[in-house]
C-alpha positions in Angstrom: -72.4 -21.1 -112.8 -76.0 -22.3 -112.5 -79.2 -20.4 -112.5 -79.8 -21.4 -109.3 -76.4 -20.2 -107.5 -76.8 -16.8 -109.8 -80.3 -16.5 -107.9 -78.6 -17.0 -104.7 -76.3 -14.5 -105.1 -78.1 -11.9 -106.5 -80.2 -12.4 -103.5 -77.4 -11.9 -100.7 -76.6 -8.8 -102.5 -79.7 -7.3 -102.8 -80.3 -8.0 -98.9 -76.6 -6.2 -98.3 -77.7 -3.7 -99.9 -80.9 -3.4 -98.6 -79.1 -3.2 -95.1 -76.3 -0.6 -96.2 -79.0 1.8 -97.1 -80.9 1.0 -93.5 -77.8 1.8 -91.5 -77.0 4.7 -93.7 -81.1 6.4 -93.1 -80.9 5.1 -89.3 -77.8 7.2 -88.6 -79.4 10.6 -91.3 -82.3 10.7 -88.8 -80.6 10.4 -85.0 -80.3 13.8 -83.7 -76.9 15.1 -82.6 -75.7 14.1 -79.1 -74.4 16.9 -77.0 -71.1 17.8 -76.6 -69.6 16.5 -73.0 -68.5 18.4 -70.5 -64.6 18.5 -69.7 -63.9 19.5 -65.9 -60.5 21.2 -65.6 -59.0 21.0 -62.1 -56.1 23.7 -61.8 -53.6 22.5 -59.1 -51.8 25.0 -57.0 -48.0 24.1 -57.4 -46.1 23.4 -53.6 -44.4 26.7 -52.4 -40.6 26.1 -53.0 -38.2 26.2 -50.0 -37.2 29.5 -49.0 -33.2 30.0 -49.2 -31.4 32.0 -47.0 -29.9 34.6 -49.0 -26.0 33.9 -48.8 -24.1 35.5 -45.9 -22.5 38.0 -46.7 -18.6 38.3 -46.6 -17.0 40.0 -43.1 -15.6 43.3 -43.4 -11.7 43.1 -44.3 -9.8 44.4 -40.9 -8.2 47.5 -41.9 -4.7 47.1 -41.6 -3.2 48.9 -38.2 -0.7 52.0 -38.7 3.2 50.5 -38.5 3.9 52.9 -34.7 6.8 55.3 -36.2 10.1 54.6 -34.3 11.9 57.5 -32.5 15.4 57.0 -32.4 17.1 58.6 -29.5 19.7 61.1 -29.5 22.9 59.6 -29.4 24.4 61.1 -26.1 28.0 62.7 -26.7 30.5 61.3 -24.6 31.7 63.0 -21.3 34.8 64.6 -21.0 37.5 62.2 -19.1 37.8 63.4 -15.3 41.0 63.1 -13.6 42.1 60.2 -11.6 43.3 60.6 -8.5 46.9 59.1 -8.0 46.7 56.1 -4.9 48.5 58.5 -1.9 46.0 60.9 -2.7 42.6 58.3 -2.3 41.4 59.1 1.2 41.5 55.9 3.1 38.6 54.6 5.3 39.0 52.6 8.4 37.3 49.1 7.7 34.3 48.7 9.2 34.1 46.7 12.7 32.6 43.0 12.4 30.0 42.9 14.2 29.4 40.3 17.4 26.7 38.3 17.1 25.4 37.6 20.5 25.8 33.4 21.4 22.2 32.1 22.1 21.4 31.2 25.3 22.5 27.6 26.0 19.7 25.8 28.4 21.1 25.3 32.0 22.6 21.5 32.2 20.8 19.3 34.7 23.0 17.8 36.7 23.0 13.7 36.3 21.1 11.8 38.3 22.9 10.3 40.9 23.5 6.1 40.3 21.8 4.1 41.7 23.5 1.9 44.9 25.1 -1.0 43.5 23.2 -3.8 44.7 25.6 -5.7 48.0 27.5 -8.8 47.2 25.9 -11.9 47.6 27.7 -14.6 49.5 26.7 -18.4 48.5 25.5 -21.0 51.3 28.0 -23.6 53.0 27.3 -26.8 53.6 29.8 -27.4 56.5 28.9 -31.1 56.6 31.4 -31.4 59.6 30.6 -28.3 61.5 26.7 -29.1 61.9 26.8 -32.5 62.0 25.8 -33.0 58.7 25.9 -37.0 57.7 27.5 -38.1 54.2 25.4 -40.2 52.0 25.4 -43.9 52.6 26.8 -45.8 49.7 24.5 -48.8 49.2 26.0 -52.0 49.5 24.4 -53.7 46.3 25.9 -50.6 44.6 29.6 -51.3 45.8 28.9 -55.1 45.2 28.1 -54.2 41.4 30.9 -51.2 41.2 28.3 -48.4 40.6 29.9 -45.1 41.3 29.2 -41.4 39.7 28.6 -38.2 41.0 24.9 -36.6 41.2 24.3 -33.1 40.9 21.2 -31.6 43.6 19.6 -28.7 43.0 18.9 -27.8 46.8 16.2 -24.5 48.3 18.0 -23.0 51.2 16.0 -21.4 53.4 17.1 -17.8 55.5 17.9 -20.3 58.3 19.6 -22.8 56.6 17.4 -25.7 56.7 16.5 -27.3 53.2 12.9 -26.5 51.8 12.9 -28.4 48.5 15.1 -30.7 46.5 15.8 -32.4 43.2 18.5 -34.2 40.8 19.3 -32.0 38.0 21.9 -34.3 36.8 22.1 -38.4 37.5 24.8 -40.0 38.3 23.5 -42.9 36.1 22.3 -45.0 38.8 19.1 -44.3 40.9 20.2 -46.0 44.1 23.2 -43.3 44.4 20.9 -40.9 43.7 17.8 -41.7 45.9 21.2 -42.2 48.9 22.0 -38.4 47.9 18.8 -37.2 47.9 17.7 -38.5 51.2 21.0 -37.5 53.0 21.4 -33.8 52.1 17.3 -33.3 52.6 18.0 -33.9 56.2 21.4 -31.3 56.1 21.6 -27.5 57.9 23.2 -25.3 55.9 24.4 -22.0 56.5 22.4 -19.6 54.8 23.5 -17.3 51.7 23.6 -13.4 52.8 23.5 -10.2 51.3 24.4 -7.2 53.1 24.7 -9.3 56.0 21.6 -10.4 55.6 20.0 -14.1 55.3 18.4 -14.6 52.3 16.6 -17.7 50.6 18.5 -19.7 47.7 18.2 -22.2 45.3 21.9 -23.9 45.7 23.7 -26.9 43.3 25.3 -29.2 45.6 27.7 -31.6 44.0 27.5 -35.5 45.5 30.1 -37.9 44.7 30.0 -41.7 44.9 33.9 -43.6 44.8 34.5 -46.6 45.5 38.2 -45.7 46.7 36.3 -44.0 49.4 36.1 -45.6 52.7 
């Protein structure tokens, strides 16, 4: 080591030390701080829940008194009593049955009496003959052509016979015999049908036949 680094040094260390004992008077001379002040905050502690106490147990029924039994007396057995032989058992009459009175049955209504069968009716007559009736005229085109059949009129007598409506109820199959029936019987005088011996009013089915073997 040089001189000049052993100067250096010794002056470092002189100035550390220089500063040690500064520090060390500095901190002799400061008066003592006061103590500081410590607040202590006692905290009431939270109530703790209130338990019910535990219930206590339910009184042990007492056990009921067995109910004492009486036994009854035994009775003693009655002396046998003499039995009477079957001539000597007086005998009743049986009792009557007794009638029971019928109800009253309701008086029967006699039946009305029936009523009048109604009189017979008799049916009209033409009696072509007796009043001058005229047959139907067979149409000569319809013997020419061979037409025959036989027509069924459905004829309204009146209650003095003469004819009031009429009409074909079934054809002969050819309208000329027909419309010959038709205008023939319309102009007829019938004799009336009667009930009771009276006129009355009637539809009538007149049969018409057409031949040609007829003259």
């Amino acid at each position: 080591m040089d001189r000049n680094q052993a100067t250096r040094l010794g002056l470092v260390t002189g100035a550390h030390v220089l500063l040690i004992g500064a520090l060390l008077h500095t901190v002799q001379t400061q008066p003592p701080l006061p103590p500081k002040e410590i607040t202590v905050t006692l905290e009431t502690p939270a109530p703790l829940p209130v338990v019910a106490p535990p219930d206590p147990k339910p009184p042990q029924p007492k056990p009921r008194p067995q109910p004492v039994i009486k036994r009854e007396p035994v009775p003693k057995p009655l002396p046998k009593m003499p039995v009477a032989k079957p001539d000597q058992v007086a005998t009743e009459p049986p009792p009557r049955p007794v009638q029971e009175t019928p109800p009253p049955q309701p008086e029967a209504k006699p039946a009305p009496a029936p009523a009048p069968a109604p009189a017979p009716v008799s049916p009209p007559r033409e009696d072509a003959n007796a009043n001058g009736n005229m047959k139907p005229a067979y149409p000569p085109v319809s013997r020419k052509l061979g037409e025959e059949g036989r027509v069924l009129l459905e004829v309204h007598i009146q209650t003095d016979g003469t004819v009031s409506d009429i009409r074909v109820k079934t054809s002969s199959g050819f309208p000329r015999l027909d419309n010959s029936a038709l205008d023939a019987v319309r102009k007829w005088k019938f004799t009336p049908a009667k009930q009771g011996g009276q006129p009355i009013a009637m539809w009538y089915v007149l049969p018409v036949t057409f031949s040609l073997t007829q003259p």
